[in-house]
C-alpha positions in Angstrom: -111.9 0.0 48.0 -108.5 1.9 47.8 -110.0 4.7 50.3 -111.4 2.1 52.7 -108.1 0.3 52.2 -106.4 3.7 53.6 -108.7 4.2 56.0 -108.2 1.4 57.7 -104.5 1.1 57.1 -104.8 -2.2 56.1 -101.5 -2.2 54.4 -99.3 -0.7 57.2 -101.2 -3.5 59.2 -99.9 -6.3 57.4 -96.6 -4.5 57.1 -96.3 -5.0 60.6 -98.1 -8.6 60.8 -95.2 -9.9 58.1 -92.3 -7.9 60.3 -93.4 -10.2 63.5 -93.7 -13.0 61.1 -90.1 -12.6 60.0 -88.5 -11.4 63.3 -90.4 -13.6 65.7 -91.3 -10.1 68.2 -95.0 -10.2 68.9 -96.0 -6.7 68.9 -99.2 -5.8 71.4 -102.0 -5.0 69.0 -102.1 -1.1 71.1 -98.6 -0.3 69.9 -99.7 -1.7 66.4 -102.5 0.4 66.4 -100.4 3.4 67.5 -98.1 2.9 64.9 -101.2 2.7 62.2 -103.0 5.4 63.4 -100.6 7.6 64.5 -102.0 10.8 63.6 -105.3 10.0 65.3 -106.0 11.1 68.7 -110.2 10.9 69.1 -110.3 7.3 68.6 -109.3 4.2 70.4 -106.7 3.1 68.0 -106.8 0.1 69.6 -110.2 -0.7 69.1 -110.1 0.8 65.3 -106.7 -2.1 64.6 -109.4 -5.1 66.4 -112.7 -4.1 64.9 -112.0 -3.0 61.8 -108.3 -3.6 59.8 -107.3 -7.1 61.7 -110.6 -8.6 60.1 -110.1 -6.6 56.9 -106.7 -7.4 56.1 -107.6 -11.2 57.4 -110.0 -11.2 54.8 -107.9 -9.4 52.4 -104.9 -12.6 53.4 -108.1 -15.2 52.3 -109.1 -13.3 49.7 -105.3 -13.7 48.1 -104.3 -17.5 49.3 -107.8 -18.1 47.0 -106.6 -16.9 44.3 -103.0 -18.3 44.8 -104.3 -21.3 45.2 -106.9 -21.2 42.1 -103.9 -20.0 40.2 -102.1 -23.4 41.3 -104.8 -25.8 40.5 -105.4 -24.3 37.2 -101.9 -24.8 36.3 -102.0 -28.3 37.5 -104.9 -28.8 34.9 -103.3 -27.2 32.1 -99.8 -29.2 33.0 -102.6 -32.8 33.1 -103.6 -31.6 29.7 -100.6 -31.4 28.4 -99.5 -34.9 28.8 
């Protein structure tokens, strides 16, 4: 998972998703995928950022709000069981 992870630089991705998040500059999803792929010169980089890490790291965002939340509720039990 780690390797497909780097492949797809699915971390540099978010990086950038959380930087427009806290700055309020959209960035155009070509510079994005410019910036993740920036050693990469024989694909469309911004093709690779839509097809492949936008859905990842979407998935990887779900994936984590899941367990946050499951992590919530199970607390809330355990708190309900302690009264």
């Amino acid at each position: 998972m780690v390797k497909r992870w780097e492949r797809n630089a699915i971390l540099p991705y978010l990086d950038l998703q959380i930087h427009q998040l806290e700055t309020g500059v959209e960035i155009p999803i070509h510079i994005i995928g410019d910036a993740i792929f920036p050693d990469t010169s024989d694909i469309d980089t911004t093709e690779a950022t839509r097809k492949t890490s936008r859905p990842l790291a979407d998935r990887v965002l779900q994936l984590a709000w899941m367990i946050f939340h499951q992590a919530i509720r199970d607390e809330e039990t355990k708190q309900a069981g302690k009264k």
